[in-house]
Phi, psi and omega in degrees: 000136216244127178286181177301316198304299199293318179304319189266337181281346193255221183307350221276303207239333236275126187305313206306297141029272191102335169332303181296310187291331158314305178308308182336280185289333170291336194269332159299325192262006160259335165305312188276323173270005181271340192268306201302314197283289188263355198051210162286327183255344182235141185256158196308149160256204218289327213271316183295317154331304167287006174233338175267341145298329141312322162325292219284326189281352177265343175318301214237098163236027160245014202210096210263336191273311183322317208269359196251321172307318216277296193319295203309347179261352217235299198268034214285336179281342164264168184298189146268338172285314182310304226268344167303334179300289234258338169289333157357267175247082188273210205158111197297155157209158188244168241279303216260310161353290187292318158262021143287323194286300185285015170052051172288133172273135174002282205302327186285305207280333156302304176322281185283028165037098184213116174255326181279341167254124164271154192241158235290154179061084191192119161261169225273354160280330163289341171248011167270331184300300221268320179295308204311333192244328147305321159291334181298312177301313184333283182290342146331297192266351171289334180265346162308305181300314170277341178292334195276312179250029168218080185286149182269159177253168172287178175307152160297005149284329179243029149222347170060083182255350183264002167270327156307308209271349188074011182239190192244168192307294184312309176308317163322286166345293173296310176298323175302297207312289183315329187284321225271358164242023165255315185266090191268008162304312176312348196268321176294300182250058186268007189285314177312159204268335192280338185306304173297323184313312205278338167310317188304307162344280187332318177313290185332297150314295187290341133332302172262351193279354174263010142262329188288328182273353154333353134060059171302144169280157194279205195243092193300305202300335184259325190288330148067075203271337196295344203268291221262354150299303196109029175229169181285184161291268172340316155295314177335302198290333193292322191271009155270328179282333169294343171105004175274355172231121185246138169244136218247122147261168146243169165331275187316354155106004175279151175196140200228108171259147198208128192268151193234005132325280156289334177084052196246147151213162182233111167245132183259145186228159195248114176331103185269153190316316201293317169328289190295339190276342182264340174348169167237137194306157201277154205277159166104182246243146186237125176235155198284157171251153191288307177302234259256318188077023146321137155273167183226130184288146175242113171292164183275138162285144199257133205265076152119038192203160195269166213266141190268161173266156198274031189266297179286341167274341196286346146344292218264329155312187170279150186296152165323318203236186152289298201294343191269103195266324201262332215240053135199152214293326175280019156232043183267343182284006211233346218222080192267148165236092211291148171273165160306147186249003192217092179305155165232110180107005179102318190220172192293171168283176202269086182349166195276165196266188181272158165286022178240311164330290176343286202316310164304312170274001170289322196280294172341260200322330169323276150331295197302314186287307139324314135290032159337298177311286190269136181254302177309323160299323169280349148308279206319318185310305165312314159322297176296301195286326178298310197314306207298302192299331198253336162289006203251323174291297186103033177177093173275162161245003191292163164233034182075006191285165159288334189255126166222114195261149176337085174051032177273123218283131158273007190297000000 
């Protein structure tokens, strides 16, 4: 037992402490358990009475009338000299000390949310378990609370927005990066729902406005520059991988091959859609197919020329793509061919060709390929139908040789 003097001059009472606000809350959650226990109607008998007066007296050890206040509707089986006694000398007790004198039970002090008393046969590891799980509800349900009058939207995976935009999740992502540093107010409250709508928008916008500025390059395999050499596609390629054609892109998606031999260039420009939509359908008698019931274009027979194949009218049509710049006539204006800057041999490189040339040696190869087995028939065949087309154009590249291989540069 602690005298009066030291409770109140040491830990006991001291504001600095926290004591006071503890007695405090304890002599209320003792109040709440005695009203639980007897009510209004049966009052404690001598031994609870006597123990809820000691209780009550350590609440008040600076104040023996307060605690004699608190005794009086409660300890009415003991005497008055017993509760003057005991209003006196009061006497610290501690969290466990204190529900062993008032026999608290678990099942009591959980019913009645009673925290500053512990309750009796209880060790002090079973009551850290019970504090570790009353605060997890606690914060639990504050956070319950906060989700209810702030709701969070979903994640960005389960809406998916970049399947609406036509692009794929990493690219969105790179593009969010970009809107969220020209806006960086969006970066602070981007959880909100209206913050995504407009973000989303923003994605949106810079997406077509980098399509509408956009520039595909073209397509060697479709523009097919090698037509405008006089060489096949195999040659094209052997003499671009030996380094005698060299092709140049830009920015802006135009590419310019230049052979460096003749001092020839192809500058290719990539074709807008409105170009190609207006093109005019391709010429000759549109006959139905048998198989499919598709129509199919037939080129015109040429009156003392050879006759192409349909290989060479699906030429002459409108291109497959944006990029096929060399082979029909509405994409000569997309397609310039620099004269030489330098002769080689005495004489210049070969002007660009016509679409009917185009057409012809296309037909040349054709043929050529299909008479693979005899070679020798097939040169001459070629030999004779380019010599006709390029006397016919009026820019032979020939020099009288005998030899002519399959769409092979004579430069």
């Amino acid at each position: 037992m602690k005298p009066k003097s030291a409770l109140i001059e040491g830990t006991y009472t001291a504001p600095a402490s926290g004591n006071l606000k503890i007695v405090t809350l304890r002599q209320a959650e003792t109040m709440r358990l005695v009203h639980h226990r007897h009510g209004e109607g049966r009052l404690p008998n001598r031994d609870e009475a006597r123990a809820l007066a000691r209780a009550i007296a350590s609440n008040f050890p600076d104040s023996s009338a307060l605690a004699l206040a608190a005794m009086e509707p409660w300890c009415q089986a003991i005497g008055d000299g017993e509760r003057f006694a005991i209003a006196d000398d009061p006497e610290w007790l501690e969290a466990a000390e204190y529900g062993q004198l008032l026999r608290l039970t678990k099942a009591e002090r959980k019913a009645l949310g009673i925290s500053v008393v512990k309750a009796m046969n209880v060790s002090a590891t079973e009551m850290a378990a019970d504090n570790l799980r009353v605060n997890r509800e606690r914060k639990a349900a504050v956070r319950a609370e906060a989700r209810r009058s702030n709701p969070k939207p979903p994640p960005w995976d389960e809406l998916e927005p970049w399947k609406a935009l036509g692009i794929g999740r990493s690219k969105f992502f790179q593009l969010k990066k970009a809107v969220l540093e020209e806006h960086p107010d969006l970066g602070s409250s981007s959880c909100t729902k209206d913050v995504r709508s407009k973000l989303i928008e923003l994605v949106r916008t810079k997406i077509v406005h980098a399509a509408a500025t956009r520039r595909k390059s073209v397509s060697l395999r479709k523009a097919k520059p090698c037509l405008a050499f006089g060489m096949s596609p195999r040659t094209f390629a052997r003499k671009k991988k030996a380094g005698t054609i060299i092709v140049e892109v830009a920015a802006d998606g135009c590419t310019r091959v230049i052979n460096i031999i003749t001092g020839q260039t192809v500058l290719l420009t990539p074709v807008p859609p409105n170009v190609l939509e207006a093109a005019p359908p391709a010429a000759g008698r549109i006959q139905k197919s048998k198989s499919s019931g598709k129509s199919k274009p037939r080129a015109v027979k040429a009156k003392g020329k050879a006759k192409p194949t349909k290989q060479a009218s699906k030429s002459v049509g409108v291109a497959s793509d944006h990029d096929a710049l060399v082979v029909a006539e509405h994409d000569q204006a997309h397609t310039t061919t620099m004269p030489a800057t330098q002769p080689y041999g005495g004489r210049t490189a070969p002007p660009q060709l016509s679409p009917l040339l185009v057409v012809v040696v296309q037909s040349t190869q054709h043929i050529a390929r299909r008479m693979r087995p005899r070679v020798n028939a097939a040169r001459r065949l070629c030999r004779t139908m380019t010599y006709n087309c390029m006397q016919m154009a009026h820019a032979s590249p020939y020099s009288g040789s005998t030899r002519c291989n399959v769409g092979e540069d004579r430069a």
